[in-house]
N, CA, C and O atoms as CSV, one atom per row, in Angstrom:
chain,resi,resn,atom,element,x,y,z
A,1,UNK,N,N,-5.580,216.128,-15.298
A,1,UNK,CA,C,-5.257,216.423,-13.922
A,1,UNK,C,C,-4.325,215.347,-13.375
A,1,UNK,O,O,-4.703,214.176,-13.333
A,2,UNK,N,N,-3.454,215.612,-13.073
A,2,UNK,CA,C,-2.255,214.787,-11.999
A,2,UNK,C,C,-2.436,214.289,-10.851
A,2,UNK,O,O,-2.623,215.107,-9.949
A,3,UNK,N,N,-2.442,213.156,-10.574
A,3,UNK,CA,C,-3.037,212.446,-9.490
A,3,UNK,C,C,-1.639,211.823,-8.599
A,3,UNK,O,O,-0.873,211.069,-9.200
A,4,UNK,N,N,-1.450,212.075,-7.594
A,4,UNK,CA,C,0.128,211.439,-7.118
A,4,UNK,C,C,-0.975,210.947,-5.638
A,4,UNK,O,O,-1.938,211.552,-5.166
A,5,UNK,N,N,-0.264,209.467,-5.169
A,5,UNK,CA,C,-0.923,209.152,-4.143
A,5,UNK,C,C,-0.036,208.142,-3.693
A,5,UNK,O,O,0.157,207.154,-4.401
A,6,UNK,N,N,0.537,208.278,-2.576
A,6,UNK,CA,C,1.336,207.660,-1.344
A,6,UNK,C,C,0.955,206.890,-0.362
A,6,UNK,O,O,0.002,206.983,0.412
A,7,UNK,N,N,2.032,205.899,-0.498
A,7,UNK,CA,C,1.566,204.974,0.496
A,7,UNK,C,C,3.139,204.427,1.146
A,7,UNK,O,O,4.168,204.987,0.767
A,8,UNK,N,N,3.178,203.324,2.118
A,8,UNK,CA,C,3.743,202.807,2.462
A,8,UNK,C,C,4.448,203.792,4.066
A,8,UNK,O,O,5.654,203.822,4.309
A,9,UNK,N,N,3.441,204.457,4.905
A,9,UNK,CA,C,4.041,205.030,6.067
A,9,UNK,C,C,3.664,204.255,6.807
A,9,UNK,O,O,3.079,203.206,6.540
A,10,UNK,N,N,3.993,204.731,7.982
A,10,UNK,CA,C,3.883,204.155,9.338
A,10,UNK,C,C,4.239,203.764,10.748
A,10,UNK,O,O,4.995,204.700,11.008
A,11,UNK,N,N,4.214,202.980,11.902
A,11,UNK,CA,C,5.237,203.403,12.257
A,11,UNK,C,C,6.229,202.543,12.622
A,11,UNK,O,O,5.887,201.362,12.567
A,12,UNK,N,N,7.638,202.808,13.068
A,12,UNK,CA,C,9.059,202.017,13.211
A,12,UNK,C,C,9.595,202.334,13.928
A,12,UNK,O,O,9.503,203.470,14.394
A,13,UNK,N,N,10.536,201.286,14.392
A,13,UNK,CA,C,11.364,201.984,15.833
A,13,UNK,C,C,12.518,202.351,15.344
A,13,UNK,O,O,12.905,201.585,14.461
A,14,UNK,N,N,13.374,203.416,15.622
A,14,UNK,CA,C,14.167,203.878,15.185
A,14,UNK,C,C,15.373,202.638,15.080
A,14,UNK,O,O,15.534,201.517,15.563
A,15,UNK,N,N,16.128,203.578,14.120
A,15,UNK,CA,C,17.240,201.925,13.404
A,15,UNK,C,C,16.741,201.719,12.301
A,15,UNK,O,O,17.366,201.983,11.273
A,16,UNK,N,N,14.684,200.861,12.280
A,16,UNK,CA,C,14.126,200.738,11.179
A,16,UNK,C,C,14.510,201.234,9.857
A,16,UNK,O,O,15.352,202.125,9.741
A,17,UNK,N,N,13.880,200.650,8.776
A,17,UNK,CA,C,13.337,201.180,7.968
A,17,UNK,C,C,12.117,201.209,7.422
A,17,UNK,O,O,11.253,200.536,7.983
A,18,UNK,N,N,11.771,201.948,6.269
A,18,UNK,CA,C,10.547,201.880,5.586
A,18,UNK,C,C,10.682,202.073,4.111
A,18,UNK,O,O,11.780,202.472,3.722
A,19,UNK,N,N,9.742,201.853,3.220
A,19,UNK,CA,C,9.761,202.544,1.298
A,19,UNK,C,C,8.888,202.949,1.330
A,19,UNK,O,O,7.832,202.319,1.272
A,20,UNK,N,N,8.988,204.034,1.425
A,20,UNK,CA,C,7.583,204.765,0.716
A,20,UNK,C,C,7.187,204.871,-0.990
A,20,UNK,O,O,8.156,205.063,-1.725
A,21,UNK,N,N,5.512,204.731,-1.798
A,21,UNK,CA,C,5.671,204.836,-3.019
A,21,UNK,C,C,4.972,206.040,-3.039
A,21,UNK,O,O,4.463,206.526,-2.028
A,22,UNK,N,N,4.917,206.625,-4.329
A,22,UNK,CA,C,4.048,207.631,-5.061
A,22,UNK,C,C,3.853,207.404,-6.168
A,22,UNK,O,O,4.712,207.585,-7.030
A,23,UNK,N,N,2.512,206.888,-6.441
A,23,UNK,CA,C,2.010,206.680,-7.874
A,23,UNK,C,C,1.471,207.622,-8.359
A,23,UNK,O,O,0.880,208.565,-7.833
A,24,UNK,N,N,1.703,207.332,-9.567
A,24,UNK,CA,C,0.901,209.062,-10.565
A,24,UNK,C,C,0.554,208.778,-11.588
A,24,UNK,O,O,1.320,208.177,-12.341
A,25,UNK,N,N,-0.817,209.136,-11.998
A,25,UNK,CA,C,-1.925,209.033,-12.821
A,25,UNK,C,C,-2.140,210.595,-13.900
A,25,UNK,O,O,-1.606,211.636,-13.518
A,26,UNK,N,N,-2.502,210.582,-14.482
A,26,UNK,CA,C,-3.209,211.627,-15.242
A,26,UNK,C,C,-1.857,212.435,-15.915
A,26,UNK,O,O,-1.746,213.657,-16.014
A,27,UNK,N,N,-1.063,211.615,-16.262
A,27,UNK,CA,C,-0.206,212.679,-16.777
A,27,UNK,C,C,0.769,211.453,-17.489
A,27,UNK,O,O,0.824,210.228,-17.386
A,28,UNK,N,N,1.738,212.836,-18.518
A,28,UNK,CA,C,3.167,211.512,-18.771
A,28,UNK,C,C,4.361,211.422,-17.439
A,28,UNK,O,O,5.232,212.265,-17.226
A,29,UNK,N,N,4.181,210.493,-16.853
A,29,UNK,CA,C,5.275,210.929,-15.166
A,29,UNK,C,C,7.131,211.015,-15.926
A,29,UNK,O,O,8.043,211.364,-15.177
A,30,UNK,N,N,7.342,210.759,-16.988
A,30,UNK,CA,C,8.966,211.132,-17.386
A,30,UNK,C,C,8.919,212.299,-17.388
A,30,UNK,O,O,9.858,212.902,-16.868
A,31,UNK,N,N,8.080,212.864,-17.830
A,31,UNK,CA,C,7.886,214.675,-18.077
A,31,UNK,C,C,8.489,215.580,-16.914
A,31,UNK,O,O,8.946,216.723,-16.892
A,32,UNK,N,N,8.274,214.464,-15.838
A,32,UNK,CA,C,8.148,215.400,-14.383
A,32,UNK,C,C,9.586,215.201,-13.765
A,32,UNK,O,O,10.292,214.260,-14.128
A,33,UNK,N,N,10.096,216.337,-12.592
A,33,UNK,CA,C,11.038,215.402,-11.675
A,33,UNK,C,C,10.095,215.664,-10.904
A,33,UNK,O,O,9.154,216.452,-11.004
A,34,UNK,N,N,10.493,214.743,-9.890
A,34,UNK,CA,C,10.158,214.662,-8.659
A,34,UNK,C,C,10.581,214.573,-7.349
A,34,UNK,O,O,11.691,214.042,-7.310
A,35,UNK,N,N,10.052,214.946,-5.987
A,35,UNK,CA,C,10.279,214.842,-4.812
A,35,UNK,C,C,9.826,214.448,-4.171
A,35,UNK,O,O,8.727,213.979,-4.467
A,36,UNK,N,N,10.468,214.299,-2.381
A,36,UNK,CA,C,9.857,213.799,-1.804
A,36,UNK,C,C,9.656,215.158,-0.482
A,36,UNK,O,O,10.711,215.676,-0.113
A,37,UNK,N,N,8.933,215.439,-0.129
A,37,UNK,CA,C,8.893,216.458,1.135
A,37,UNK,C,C,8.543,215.958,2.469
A,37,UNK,O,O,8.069,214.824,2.523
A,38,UNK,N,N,8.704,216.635,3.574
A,38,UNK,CA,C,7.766,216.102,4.842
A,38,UNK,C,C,7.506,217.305,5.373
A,38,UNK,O,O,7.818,218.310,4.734
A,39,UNK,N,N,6.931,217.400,6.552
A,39,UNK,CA,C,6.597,218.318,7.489
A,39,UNK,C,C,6.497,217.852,8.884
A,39,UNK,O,O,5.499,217.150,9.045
A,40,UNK,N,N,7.020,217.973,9.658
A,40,UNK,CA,C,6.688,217.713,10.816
A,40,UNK,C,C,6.040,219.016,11.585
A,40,UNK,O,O,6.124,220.174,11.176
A,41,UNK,N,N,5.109,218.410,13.268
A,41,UNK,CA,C,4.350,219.314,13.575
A,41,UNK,C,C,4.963,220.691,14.087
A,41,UNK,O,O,5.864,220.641,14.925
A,42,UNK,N,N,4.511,221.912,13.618
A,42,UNK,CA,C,5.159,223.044,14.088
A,42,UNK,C,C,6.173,223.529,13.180
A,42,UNK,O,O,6.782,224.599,13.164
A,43,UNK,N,N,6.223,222.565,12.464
A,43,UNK,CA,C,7.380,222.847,11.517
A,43,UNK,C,C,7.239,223.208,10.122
A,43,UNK,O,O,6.216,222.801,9.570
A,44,UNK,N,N,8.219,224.023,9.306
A,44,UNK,CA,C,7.816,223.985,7.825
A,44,UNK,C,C,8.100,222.883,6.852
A,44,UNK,O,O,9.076,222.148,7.005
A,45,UNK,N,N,7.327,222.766,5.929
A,45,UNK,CA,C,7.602,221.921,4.869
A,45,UNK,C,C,8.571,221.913,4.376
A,45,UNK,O,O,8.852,222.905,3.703
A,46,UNK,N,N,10.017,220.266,4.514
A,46,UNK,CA,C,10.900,220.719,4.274
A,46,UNK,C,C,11.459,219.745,2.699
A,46,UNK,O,O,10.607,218.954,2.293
A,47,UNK,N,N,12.739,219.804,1.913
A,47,UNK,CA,C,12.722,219.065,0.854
A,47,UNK,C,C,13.432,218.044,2.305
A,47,UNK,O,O,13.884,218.135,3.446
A,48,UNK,N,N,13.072,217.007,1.109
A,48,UNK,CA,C,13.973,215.615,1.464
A,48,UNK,C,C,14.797,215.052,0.418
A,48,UNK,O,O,15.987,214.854,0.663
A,49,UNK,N,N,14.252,214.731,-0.874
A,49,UNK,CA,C,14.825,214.347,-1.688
A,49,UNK,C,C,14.330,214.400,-2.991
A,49,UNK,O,O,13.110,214.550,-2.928
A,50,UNK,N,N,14.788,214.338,-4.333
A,50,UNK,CA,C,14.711,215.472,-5.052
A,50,UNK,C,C,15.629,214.290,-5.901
A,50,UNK,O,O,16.727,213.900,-5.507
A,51,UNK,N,N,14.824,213.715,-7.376
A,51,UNK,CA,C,15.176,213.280,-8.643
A,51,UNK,C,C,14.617,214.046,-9.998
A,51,UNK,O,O,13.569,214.674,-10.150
A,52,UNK,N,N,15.734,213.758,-10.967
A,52,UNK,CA,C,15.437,214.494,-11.810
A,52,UNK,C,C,14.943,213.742,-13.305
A,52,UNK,O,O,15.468,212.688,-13.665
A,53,UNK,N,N,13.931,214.388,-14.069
A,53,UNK,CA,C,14.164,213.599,-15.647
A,53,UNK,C,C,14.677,212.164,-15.715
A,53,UNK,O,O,14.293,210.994,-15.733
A,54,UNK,N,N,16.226,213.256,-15.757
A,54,UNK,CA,C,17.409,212.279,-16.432
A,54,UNK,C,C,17.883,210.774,-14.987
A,54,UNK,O,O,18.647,209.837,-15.221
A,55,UNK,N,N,17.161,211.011,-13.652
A,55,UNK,CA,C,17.462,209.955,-12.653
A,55,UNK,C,C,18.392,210.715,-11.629
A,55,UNK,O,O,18.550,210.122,-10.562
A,56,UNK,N,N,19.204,212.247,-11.812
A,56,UNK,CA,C,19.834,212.338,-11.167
A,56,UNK,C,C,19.389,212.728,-9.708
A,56,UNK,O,O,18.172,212.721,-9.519
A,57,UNK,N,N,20.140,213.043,-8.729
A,57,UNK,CA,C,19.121,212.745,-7.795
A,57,UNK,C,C,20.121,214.103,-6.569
A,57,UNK,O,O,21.196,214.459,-7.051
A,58,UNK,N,N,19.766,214.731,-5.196
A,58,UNK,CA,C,20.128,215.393,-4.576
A,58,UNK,C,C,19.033,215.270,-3.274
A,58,UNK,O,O,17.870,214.880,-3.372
A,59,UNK,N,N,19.753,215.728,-1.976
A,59,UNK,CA,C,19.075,215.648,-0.507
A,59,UNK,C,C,19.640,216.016,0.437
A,59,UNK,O,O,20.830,216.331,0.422
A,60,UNK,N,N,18.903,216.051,1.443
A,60,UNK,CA,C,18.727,217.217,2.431
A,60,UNK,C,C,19.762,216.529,3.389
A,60,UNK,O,O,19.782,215.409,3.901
A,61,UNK,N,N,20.692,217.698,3.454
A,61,UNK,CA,C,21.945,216.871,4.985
A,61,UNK,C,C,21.415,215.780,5.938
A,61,UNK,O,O,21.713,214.619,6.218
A,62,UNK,N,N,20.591,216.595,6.266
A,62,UNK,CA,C,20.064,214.953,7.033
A,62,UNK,C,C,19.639,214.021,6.758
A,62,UNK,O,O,19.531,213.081,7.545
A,63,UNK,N,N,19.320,214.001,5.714
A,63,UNK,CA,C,18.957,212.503,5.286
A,63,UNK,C,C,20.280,211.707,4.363
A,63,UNK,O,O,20.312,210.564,3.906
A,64,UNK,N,N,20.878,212.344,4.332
A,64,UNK,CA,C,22.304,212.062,3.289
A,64,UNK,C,C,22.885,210.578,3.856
A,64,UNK,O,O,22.928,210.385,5.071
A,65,UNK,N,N,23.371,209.443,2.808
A,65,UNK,CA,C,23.406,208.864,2.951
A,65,UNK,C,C,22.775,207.104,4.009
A,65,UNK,O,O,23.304,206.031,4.299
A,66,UNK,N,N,21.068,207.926,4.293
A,66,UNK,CA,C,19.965,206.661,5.116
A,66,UNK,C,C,19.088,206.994,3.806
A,66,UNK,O,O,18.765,205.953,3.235
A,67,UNK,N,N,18.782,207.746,3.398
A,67,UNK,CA,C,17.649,207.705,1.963
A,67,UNK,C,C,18.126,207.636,0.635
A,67,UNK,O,O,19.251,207.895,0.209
A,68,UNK,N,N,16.894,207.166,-0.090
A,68,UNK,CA,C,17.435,206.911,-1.054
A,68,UNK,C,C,16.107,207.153,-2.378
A,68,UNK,O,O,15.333,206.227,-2.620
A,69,UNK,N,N,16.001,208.646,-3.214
A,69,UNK,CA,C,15.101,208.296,-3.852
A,69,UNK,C,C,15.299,207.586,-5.651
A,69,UNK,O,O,16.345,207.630,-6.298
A,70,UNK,N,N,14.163,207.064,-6.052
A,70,UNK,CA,C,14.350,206.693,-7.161
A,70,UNK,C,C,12.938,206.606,-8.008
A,70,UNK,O,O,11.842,206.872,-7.517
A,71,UNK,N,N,13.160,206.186,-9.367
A,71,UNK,CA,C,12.262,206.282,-9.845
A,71,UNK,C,C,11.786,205.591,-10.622
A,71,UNK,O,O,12.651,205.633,-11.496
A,72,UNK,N,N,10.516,204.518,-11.240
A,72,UNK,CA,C,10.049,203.668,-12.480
A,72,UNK,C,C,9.301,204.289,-13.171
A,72,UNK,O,O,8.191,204.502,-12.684
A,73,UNK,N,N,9.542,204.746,-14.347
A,73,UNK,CA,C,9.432,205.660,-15.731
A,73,UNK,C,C,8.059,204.569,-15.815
A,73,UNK,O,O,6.893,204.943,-15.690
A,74,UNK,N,N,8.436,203.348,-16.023
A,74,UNK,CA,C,7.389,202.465,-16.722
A,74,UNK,C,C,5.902,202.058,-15.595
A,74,UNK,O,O,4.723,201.846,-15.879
A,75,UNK,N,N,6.782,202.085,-14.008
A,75,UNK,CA,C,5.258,202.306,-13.328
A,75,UNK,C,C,5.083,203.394,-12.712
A,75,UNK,O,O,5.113,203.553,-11.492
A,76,UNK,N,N,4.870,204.283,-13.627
A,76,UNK,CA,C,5.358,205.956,-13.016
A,76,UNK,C,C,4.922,206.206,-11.730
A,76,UNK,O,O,3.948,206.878,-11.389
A,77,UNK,N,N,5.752,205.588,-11.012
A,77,UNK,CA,C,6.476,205.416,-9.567
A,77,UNK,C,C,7.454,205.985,-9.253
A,77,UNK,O,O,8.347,205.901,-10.096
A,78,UNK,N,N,7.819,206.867,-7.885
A,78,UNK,CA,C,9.029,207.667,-7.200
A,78,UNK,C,C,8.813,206.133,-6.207
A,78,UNK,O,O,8.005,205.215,-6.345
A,79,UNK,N,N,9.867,206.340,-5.236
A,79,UNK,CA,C,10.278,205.484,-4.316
A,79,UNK,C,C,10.974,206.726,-3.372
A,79,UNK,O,O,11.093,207.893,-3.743
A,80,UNK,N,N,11.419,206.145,-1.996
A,80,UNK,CA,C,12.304,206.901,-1.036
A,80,UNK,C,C,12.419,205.419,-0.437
A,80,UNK,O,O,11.535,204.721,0.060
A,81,UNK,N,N,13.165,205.273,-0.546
A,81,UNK,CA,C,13.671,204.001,1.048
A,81,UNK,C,C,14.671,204.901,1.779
A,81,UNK,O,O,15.785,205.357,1.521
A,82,UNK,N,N,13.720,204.974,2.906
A,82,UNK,CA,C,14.829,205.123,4.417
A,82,UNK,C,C,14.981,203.973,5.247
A,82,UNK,O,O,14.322,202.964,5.496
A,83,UNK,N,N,16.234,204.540,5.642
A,83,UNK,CA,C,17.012,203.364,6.144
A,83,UNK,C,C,17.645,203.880,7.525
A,83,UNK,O,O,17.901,205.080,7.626
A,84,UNK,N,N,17.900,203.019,8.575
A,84,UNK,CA,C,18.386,203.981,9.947
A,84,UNK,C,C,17.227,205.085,10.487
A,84,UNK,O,O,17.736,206.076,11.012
A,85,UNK,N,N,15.974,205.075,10.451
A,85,UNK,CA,C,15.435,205.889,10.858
A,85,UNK,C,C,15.469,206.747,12.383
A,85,UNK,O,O,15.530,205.901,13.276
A,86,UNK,N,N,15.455,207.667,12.756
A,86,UNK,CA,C,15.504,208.429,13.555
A,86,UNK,C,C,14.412,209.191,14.453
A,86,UNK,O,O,13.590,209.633,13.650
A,87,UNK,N,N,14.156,209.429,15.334
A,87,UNK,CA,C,12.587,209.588,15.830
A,87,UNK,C,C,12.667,211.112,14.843
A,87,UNK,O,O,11.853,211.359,13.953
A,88,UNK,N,N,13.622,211.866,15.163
A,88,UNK,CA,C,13.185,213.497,13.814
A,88,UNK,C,C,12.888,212.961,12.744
A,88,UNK,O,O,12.104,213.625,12.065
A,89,UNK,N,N,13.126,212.260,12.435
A,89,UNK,CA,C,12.033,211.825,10.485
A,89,UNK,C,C,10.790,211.781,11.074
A,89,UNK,O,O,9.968,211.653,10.167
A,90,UNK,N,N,10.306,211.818,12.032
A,90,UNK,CA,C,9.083,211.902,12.386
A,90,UNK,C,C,7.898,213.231,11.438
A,90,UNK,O,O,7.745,214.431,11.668
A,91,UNK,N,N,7.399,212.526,10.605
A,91,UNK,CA,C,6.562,213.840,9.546
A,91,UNK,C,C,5.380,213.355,8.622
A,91,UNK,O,O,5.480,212.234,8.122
A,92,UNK,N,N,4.784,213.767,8.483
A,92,UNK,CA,C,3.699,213.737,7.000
A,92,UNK,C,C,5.146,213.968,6.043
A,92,UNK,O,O,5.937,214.903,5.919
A,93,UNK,N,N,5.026,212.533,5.424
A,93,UNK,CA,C,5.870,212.869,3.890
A,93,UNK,C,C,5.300,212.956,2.578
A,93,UNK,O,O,5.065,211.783,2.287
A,94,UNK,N,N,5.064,213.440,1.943
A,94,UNK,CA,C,4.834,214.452,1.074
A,94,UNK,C,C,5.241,213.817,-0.724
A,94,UNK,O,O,6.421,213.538,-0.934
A,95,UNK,N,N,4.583,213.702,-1.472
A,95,UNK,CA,C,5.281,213.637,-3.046
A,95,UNK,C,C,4.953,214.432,-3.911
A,95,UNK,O,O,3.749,214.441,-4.165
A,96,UNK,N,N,5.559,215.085,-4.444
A,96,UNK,CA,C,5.708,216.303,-5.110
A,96,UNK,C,C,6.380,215.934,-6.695
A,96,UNK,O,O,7.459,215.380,-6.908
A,97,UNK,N,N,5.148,216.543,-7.951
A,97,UNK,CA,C,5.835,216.638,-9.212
A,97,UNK,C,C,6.009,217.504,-9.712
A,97,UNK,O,O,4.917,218.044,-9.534
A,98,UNK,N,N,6.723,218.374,-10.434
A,98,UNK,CA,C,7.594,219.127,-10.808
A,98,UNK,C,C,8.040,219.468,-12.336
A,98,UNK,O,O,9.134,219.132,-12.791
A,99,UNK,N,N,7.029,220.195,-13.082
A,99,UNK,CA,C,7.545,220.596,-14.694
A,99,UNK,C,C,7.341,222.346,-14.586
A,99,UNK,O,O,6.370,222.922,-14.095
A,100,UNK,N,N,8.398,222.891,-15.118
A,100,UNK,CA,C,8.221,223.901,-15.411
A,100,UNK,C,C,7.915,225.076,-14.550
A,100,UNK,O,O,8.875,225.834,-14.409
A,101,UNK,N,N,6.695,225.456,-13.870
A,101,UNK,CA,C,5.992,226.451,-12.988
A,101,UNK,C,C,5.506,225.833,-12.653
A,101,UNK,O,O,4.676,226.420,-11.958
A,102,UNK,N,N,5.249,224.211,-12.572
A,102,UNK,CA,C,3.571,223.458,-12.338
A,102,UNK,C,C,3.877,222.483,-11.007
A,102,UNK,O,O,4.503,221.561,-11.529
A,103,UNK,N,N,3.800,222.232,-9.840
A,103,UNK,CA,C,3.609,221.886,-8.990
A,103,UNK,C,C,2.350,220.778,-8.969
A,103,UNK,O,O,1.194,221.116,-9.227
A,104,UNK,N,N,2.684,219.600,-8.673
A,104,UNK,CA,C,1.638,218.905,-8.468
A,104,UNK,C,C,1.784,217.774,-6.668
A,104,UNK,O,O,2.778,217.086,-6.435
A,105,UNK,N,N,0.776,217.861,-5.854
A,105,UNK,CA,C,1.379,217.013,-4.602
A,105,UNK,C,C,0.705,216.252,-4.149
A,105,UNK,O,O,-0.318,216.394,-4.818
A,106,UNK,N,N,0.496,215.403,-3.368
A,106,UNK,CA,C,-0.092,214.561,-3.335
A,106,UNK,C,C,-0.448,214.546,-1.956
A,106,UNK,O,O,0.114,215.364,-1.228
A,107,UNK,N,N,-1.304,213.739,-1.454
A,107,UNK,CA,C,-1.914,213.812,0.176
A,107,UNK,C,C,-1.390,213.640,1.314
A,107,UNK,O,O,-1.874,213.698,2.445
A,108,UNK,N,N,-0.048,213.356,0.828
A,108,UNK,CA,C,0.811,212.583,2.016
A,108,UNK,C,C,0.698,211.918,2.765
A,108,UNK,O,O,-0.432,211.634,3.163
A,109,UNK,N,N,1.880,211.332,3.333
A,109,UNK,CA,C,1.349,209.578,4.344
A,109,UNK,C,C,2.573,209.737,5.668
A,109,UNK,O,O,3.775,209.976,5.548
A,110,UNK,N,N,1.802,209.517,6.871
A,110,UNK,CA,C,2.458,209.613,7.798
A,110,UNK,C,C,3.663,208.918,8.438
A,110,UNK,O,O,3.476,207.756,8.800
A,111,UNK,N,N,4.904,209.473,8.637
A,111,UNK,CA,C,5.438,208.664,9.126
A,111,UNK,C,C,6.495,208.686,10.656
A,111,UNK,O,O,7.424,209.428,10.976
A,112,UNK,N,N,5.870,207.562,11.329
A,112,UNK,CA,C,5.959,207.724,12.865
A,112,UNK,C,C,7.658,206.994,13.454
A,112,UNK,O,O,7.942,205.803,13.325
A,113,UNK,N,N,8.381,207.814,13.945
A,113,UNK,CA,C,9.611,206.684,14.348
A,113,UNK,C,C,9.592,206.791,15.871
A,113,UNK,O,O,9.859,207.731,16.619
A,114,UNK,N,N,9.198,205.554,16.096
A,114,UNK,CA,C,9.230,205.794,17.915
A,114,UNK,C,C,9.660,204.141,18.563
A,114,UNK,O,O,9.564,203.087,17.934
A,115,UNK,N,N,10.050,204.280,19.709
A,115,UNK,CA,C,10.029,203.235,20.511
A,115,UNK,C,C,8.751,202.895,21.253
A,115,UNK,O,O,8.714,201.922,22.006
């Protein structure tokens, strides 16, 4: 069973930044790509950012060029550093792994941008 568990939310005043991690257990994590999602309230679950296997990587217009995801094969670790935050990043963000048909996500960790 695949265990993904997030940390590093909270909250910042916009400008801020933050890194969020997602660690993952119970599996081989190279196997997987991975993402990062959020949701804010009222809203649907949306992508944010999105690495692959091989490291390559893709994201959501709005976050284009303030985020940044990545990944450690060896502490099968995703990362997102945002940067410039905005009070709309305001969301439960989300980590998501990814083989095949198989979906795996994790509990998500909140993250607040306010003055």
């Amino acid at each position: 069973q695949v265990q993904l568990v997030e940390s590093g939310g909270g909250l910042v005043q916009p400008g801020g930044s933050l890194r969020l991690s997602c660690a993952a257990s119970g599996t081989i994590f190279s196997l997987y790509a991975m993402a990062w999602y959020r949701q804010a309230p009222g809203k649907q679950r949306e992508l944010v950012a999105h690495i692959t296997r091989g490291g390559s990587t893709n994201y959501a217009d709005s976050v284009k060029g303030r985020f940044t995801i990545s990944r450690d094969n060896a502490k099968n670790t995703v990362y997102l550093q945002m940067n410039s935050l905005k009070p709309e990043d305001t969301a439960v963000y989300y980590c998501n792994a990814q083989r095949i048909t198989t979906n795996y996500w994790g509990q998500g960790t909140q993250v607040t941008v306010s003055s």
